[in-house]
C-alpha positions as CSV (number, residue, x, y, z in Angstrom):
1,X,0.0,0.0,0.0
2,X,3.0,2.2,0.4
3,X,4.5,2.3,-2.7
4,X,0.6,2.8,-4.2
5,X,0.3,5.9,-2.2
6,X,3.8,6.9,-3.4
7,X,3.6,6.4,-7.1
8,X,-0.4,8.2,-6.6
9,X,1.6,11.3,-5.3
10,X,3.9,11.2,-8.1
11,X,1.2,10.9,-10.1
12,X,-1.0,14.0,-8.3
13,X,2.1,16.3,-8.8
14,X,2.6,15.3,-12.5
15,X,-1.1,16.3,-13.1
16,X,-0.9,19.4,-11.6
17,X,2.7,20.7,-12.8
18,X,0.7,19.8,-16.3
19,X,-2.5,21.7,-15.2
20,X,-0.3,25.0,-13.4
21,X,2.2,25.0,-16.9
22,X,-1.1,24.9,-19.1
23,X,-2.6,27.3,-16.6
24,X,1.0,29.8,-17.3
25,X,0.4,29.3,-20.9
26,X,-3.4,30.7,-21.2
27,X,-2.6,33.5,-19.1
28,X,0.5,34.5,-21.3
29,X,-1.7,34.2,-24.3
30,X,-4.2,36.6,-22.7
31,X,-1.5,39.0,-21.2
32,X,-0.4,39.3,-24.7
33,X,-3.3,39.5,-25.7
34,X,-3.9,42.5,-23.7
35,X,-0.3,43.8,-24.3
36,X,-1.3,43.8,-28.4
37,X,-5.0,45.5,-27.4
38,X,-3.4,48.7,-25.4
39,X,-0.6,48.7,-28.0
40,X,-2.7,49.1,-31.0
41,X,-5.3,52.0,-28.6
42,X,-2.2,53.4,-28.0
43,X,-1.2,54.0,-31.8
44,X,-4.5,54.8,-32.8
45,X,-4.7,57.7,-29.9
46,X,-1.5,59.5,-31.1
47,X,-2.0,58.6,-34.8
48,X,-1.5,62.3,-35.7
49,X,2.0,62.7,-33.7
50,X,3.5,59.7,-35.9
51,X,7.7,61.5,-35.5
52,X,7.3,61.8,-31.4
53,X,5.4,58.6,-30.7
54,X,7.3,56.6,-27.8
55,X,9.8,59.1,-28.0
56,X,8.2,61.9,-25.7
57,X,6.1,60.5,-22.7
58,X,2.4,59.7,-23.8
59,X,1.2,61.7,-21.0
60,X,3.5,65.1,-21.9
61,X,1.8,64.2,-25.8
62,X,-1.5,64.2,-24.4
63,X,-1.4,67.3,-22.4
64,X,0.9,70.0,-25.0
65,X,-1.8,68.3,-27.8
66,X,-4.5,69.9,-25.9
67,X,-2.9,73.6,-25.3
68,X,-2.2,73.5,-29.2
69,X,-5.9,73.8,-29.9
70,X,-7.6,75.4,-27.1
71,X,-11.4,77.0,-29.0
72,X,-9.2,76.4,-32.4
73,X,-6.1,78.3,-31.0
74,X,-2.2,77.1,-30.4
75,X,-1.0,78.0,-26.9
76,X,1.7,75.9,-26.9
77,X,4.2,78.7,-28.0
78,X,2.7,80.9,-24.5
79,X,3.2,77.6,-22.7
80,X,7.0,77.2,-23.5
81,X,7.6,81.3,-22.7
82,X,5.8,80.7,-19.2
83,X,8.0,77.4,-18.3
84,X,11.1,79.1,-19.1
85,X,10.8,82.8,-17.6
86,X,9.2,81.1,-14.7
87,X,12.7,80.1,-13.6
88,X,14.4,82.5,-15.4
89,X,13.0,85.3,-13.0
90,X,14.6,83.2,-10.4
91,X,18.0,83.0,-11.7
92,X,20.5,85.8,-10.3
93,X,22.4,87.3,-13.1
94,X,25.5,84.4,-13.5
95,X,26.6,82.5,-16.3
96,X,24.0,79.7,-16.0
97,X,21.1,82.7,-16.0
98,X,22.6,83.7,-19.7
99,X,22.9,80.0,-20.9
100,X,19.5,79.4,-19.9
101,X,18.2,82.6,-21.6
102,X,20.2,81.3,-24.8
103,X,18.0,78.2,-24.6
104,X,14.8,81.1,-25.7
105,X,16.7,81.9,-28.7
106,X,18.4,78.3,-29.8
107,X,13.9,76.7,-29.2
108,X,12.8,79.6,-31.7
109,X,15.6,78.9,-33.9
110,X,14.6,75.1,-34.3
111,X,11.1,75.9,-34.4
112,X,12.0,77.8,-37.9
113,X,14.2,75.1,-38.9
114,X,11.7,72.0,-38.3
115,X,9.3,74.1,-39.8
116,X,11.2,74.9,-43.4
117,X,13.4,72.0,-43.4
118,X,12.0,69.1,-41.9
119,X,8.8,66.8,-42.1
120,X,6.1,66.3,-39.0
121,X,3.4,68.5,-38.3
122,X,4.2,72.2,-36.8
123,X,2.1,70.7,-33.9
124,X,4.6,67.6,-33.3
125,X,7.4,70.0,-33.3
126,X,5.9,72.8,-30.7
127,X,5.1,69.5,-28.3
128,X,8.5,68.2,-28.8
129,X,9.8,71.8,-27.4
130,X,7.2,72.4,-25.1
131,X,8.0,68.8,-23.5
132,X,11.8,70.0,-23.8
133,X,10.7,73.2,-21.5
134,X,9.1,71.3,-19.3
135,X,12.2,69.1,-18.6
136,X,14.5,71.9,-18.4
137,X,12.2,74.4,-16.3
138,X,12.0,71.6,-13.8
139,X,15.8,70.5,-13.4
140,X,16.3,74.4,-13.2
141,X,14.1,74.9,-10.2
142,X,15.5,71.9,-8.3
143,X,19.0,73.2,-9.1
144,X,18.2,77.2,-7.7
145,X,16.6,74.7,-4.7
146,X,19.8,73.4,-4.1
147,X,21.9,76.3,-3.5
148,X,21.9,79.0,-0.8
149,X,18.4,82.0,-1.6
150,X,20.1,85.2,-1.7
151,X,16.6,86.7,-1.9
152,X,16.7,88.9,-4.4
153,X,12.9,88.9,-5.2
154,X,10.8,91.0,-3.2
155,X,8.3,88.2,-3.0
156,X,10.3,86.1,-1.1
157,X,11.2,83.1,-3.9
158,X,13.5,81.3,-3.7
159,X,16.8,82.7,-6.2
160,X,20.1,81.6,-6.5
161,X,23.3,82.1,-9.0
162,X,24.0,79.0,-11.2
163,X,27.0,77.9,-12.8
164,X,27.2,77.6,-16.5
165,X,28.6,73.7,-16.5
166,X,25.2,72.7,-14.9
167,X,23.7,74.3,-18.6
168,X,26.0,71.6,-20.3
169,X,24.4,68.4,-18.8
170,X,21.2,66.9,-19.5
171,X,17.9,68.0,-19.7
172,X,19.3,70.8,-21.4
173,X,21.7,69.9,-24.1
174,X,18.8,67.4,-25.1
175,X,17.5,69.8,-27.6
176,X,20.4,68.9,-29.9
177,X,18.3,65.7,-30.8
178,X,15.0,66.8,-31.5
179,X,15.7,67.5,-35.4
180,X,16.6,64.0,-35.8
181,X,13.3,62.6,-34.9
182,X,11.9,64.5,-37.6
183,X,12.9,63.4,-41.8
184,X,14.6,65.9,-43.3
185,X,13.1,67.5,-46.3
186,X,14.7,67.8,-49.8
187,X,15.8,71.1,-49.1
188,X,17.9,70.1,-46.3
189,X,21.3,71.2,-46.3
190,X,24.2,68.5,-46.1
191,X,24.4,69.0,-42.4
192,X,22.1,69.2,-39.4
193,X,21.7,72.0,-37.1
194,X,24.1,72.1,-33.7
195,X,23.5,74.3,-30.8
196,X,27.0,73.5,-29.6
197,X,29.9,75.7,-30.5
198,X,33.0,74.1,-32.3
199,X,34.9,74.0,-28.8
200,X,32.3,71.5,-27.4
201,X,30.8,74.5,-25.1
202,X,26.7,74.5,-25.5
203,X,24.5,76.7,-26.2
204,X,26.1,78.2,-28.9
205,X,25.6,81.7,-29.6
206,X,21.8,82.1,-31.3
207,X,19.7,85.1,-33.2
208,X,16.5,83.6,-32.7
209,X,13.4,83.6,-34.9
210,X,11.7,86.6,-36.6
211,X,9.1,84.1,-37.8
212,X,8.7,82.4,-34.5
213,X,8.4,86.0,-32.8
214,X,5.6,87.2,-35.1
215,X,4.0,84.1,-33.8
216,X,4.7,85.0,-30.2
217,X,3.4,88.5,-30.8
218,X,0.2,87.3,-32.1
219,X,-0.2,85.7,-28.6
220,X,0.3,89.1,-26.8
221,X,4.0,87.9,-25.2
């Protein structure tokens, strides 16, 4: 009777190592299942932003694609002024306060540059700035966080002078690879734009946008 109960356990945990695997396989099938199902909603939601799909955050997509048509209006450009002179304010004159006022002028320059020379909509590339902005406007305030508040603002903020290496790191420098998420058109010159200067030192030196600031102006900025 021993060796009968024995070989029925063996048997027991056969079945259900059989049953458990099969069990693993259906719900792999179904998880995929699923995976495939939000995959395809996912496409089909941001169909129109084909160039920054799963390369900006859904969720930065989502909310710039509803400030660029606001009652049939773009705010997006307004948005991007806002993030950056929000911190800007806060940024005693140093060298990082005139790097990060370059960044103003290096975003409108792009702007005109995705805009003549390269393909996506002018929507894709205002969200891929506007999602830069909001990047950089944050990593600015937690670095004026960081160091000592001389107080220079009368209503109490927090303000602080920042170095210009801290302008040469990540978030900021990441503007250099938003034209290559966009095909270049015919027109397109042998090389790409750089906002770094030929010494390796970022942001280069920029005159802006007089197309970009007739845009602005429109806004009342």
């Amino acid at each position: 009777m021993t060796i009968l109960y024995i070989l029925l356990a063996i048997i027991a945990y056969y079945i259900y190592r059989i049953y458990r695997q099969k069990e693993n396989e259906n719900n792999a099938i179904y998880n995929e299942k699923l995976d495939a199902e939000y995959e395809q909603k996912r496409k089909e939601k941001f169909k129109d932003y084909p160039h920054i799909f799963e390369k900006i955050d859904d969720s930065w997509i989502e909310v710039f694609a509803h400030q660029g048509n606001i009652d049939g209006k773009d705010y997006l450009l307004k948005s991007m002024f806002y993030l950056m002179i929000g911190e800007s304010t806060k940024i005693d004159y140093s060298e990082g306060s005139t790097k990060y006022d370059s960044l103003w002028d290096i975003t409108k320059e792009l702007l005109e540059h995705l805009e003549k020379f390269h393909e996506g909509s002018f929507i894709e590339h205002e969200i891929a700035l506007a999602t830069y902005w909001q990047l950089a406007a944050t990593r600015m305030g937690e670095l004026i966080k960081e160091r000592p508040n001389t107080g220079s603002l009368s209503s109490g903020a927090h303000t602080a002078e920042i170095e210009g290496e801290e302008l040469e790191k990540s978030p900021f420098t990441d503007i250099e690879k938003i034209a290559s998420w966009f095909p270049r058109k015919v027109n397109h010159s042998a090389h790409e734009i750089t906002f770094f200067n030929k010494n390796g030192s970022f942001p280069r030196e920029s005159n802006g946008s007089a197309l970009i600031d007739e845009k602005i102006s429109v806004l009342g900025l």
